[in-house]
C-alpha positions in Angstrom: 99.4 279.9 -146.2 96.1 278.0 -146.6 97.2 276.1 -149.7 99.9 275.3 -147.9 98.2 273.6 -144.8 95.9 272.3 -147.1 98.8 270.3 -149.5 100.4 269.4 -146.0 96.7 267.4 -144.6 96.5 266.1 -148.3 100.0 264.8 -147.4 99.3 263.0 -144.3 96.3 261.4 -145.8 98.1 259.9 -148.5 100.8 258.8 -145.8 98.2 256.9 -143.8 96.9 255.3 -147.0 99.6 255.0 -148.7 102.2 252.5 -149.7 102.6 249.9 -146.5 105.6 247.9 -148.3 108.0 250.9 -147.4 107.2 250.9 -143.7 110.0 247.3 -144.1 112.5 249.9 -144.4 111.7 251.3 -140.8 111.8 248.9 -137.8 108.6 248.1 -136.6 109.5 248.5 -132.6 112.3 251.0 -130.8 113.2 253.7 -128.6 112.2 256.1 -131.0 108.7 254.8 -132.1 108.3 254.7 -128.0 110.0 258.1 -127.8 108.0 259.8 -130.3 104.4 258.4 -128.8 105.4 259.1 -125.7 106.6 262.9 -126.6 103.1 263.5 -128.5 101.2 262.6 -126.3 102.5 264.2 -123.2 102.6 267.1 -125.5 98.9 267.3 -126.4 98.1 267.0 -122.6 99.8 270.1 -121.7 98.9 271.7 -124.7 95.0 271.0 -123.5 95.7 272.6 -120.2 97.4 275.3 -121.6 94.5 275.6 -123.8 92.1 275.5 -121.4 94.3 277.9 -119.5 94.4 280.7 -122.4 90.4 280.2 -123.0 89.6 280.6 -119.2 91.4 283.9 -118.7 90.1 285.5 -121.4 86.3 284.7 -120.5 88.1 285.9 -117.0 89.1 289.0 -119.0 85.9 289.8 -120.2 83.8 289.2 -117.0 85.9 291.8 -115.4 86.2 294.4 -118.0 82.2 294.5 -118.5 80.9 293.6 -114.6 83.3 296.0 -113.1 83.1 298.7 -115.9 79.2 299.2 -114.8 79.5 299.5 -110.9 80.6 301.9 -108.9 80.5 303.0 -105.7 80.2 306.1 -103.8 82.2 306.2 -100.1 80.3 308.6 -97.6 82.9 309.1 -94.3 81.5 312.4 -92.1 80.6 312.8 -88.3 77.5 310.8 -87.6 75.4 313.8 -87.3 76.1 314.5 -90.6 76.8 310.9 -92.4 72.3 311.0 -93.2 72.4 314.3 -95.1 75.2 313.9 -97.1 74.0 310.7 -98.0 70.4 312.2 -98.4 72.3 314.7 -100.6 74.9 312.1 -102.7 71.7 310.4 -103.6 69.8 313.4 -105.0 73.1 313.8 -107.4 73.1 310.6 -108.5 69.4 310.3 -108.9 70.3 313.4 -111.4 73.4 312.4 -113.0 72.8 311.2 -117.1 74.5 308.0 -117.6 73.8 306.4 -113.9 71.0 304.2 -113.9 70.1 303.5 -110.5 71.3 303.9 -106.8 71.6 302.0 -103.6 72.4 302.4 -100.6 73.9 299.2 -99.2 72.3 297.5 -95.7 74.3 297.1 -92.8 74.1 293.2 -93.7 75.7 294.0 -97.2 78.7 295.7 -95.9 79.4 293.1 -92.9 79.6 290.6 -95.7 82.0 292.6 -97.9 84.3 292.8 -94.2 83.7 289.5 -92.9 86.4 287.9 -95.2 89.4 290.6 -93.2 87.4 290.8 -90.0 85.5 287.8 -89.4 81.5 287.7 -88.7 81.6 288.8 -85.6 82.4 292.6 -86.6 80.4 294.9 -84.3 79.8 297.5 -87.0 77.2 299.6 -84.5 80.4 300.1 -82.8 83.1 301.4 -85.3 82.8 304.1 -87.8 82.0 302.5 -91.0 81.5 304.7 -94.1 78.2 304.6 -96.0 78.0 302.8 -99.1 76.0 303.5 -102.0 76.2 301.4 -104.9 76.2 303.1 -108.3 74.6 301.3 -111.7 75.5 303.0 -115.0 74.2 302.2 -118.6 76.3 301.4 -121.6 77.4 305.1 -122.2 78.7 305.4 -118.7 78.8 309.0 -116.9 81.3 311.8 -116.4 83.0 310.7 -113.8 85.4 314.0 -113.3 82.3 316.0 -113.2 80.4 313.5 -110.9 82.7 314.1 -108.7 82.7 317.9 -109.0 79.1 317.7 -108.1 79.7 315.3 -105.2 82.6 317.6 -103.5 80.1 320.5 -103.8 76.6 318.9 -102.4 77.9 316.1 -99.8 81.8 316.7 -99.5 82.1 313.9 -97.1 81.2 311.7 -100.6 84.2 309.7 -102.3 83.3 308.1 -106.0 85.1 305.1 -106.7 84.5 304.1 -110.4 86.5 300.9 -109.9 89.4 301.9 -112.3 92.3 301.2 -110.1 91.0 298.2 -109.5 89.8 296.9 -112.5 92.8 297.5 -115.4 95.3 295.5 -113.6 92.9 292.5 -113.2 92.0 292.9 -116.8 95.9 293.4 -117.9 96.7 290.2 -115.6 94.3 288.2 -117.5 95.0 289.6 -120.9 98.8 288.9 -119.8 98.0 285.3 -118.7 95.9 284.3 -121.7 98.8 285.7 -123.8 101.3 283.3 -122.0 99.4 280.2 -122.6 99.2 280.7 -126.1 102.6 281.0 -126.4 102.7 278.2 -123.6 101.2 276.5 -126.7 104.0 277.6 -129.4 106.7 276.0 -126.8 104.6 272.8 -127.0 104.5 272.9 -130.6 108.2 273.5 -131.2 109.5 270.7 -128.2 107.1 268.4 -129.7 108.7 269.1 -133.1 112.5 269.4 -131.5 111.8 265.7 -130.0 110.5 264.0 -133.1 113.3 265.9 -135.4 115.7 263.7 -132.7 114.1 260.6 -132.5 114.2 260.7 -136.7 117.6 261.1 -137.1 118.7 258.5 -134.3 116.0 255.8 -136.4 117.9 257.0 -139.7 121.3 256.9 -138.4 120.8 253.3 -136.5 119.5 252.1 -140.5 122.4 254.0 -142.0 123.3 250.3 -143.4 119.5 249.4 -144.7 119.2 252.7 -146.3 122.5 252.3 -148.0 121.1 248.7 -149.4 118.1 250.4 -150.2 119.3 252.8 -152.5 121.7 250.0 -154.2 118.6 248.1 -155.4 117.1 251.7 -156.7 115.2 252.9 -154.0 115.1 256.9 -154.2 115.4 258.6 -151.1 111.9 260.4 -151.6 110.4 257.0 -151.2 113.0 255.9 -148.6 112.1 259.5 -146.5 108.1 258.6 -147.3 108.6 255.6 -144.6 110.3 257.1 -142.1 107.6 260.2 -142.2 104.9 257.3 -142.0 105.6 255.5 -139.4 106.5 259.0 -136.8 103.8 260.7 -137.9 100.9 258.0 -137.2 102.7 257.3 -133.5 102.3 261.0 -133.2 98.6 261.4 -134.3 98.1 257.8 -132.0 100.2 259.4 -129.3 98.8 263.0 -129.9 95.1 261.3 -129.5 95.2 259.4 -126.4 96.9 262.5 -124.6 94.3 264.9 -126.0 91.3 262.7 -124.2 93.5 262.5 -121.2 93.4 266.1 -120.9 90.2 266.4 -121.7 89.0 264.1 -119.2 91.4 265.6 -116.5 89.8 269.0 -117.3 86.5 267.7 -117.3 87.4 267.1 -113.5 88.4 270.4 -112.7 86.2 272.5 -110.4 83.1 274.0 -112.0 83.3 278.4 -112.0 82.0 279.7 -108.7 79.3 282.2 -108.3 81.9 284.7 -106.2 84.0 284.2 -109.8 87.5 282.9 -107.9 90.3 282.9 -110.2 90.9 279.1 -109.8 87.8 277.6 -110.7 86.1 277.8 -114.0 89.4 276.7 -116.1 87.9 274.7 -117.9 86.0 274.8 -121.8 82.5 275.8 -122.4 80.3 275.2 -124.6 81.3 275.0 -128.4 85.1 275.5 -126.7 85.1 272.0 -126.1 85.9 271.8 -130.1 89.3 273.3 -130.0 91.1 270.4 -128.3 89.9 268.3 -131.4 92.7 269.9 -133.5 95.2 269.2 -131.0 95.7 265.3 -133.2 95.9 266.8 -136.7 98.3 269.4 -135.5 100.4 267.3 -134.2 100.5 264.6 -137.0 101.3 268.1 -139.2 104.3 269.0 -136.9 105.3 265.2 -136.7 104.9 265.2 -140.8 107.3 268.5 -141.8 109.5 267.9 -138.7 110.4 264.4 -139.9 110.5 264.9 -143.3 112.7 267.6 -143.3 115.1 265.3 -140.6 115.0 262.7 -143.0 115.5 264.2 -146.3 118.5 266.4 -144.6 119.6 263.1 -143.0 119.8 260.7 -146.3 121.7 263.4 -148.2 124.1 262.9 -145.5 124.2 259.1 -145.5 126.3 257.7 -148.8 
């Protein structure tokens, strides 16, 4: 497969140095020189957005799985003469449970923040009764959560462990789910962009149906014939293909930066050495624009007689 690619670049190199005297065989303006700049370059715009896309959600992905895989929380909800002991008492289990690393029990302030967004700020929580919150820290290993809550029923029974499971695999599944689409949002590209160019081929071959026919007459082979067509479509796809990868780039370079509360629409763009990937967005194209047209054109001559 890697020999392969590699014989296909070498290919393209020689087609962009190679011999200029066959591009006469090609018209040098058209619909289809138009048609396939046009199509690359749209083409390597979305294909940076769904780049971008497929890169974002699985940082996404992995911000979720490892944040939300080492916090949990513990819900205290008993009579207010009781809500202090059990509380008292939740806390003496964790403080003794292997795996969790620390403890905390969150300030009125803390939880009021976590309700303002459902109940506004005006909540009077002095007035309604709120469960205790305490927040649980575990290490790498984790703890046994079946037995934690064992030990919680028995000690404090008015204590509820939520180890953020429910919670935290469909996020992770969504974004694994939605990093997979834009990758094959990516193959779709791909293929259209080579669908468009296999068209726009043809329709330039079969408009020089005469030329070709006089070409071969004066001993023109159709390898060399083919060589001019695959030329000229697969530089307008690498020129096309290159002005609609900066494009994109620039467009995502506009997008809003990630937040610190980690919203789901912010942060889509590339970071750090990620900005490298929409570089091969060009080459791949000019590779797509080289196979797709040669294979229109050889199939197209042996047609033509």
């Amino acid at each position: 497969m890697l020999d392969k690619m590699g014989a296909s670049f070498e290919a393209i190199a020689e087609i962009v140095g190679g011999d200029r005297a066959a591009d006469r065989v090609v018209p040098p303006t058209g619909f289809t020189a138009t048609l396939t700049t046009f199509t690359a370059g749209a083409m390597a715009f979305l294909a940076v957005f769904a780049l971008s896309l497929s890169l974002a959600t699985g940082r996404l992905a992995e911000r979720w799985a490892s944040e939300l895989a080492q916090t949990s929380t513990v819900r205290i909800s008993a009579p207010i003469e009781e809500i202090e002991a059990q509380t008292l008492a939740a806390q003496e289990v964790l403080r003794t449970t292997p795996g969790v690393v620390r403890s905390r029990i969150m300030s009125e302030e803390e939880q009021m923040l976590l309700l303002e967004p459902w109940f506004g700020p005006d909540l009077p929580l002095e007035d309604l009764p709120i469960p205790r919150l305490i927040e649980v820290v575990e290490d790498e290993t984790g703890y046994d959560a079946a037995g934690l809550r064992l030990r919680l029923a028995g000690e404090a029974p008015g204590a509820f462990l939520d180890d953020h499971t429910r919670w935290r695999r469909p996020l992770v599944n969504a974004a694994k789910r939605l990093r997979g689409l834009g990758w094959i949002a990516i193959a779709l590209i791909g293929l259209s962009t080579a669908a468009m160019i296999t068209l726009a081929a043809r329709a330039a071959l079969a408009a020089n149906a005469q030329v070709v026919r006089v070409t071969r007459l004066v001993g023109a082979r159709d390898v060399y014939i083919a060589r001019a067509f695959v030329r000229r479509f697969t530089l307008r796809a690498l020129a096309g293909a290159t002005i609609g990868t900066i494009a994109g780039c620039i467009a995502v370079a506009l997008l809003p930066g990630a937040a610190d509360e980690g919203a789901f629409l912010t942060g889509l763009g590339f970071q750090g050495w990620q900005w490298l990937w929409p570089l091969t967005i060009p080459p791949l194209a000019a590779l797509v624009a080289f196979w797709a047209t040669r294979s229109a054109a050889l199939r197209t001559l042996n047609e033509v007689t």
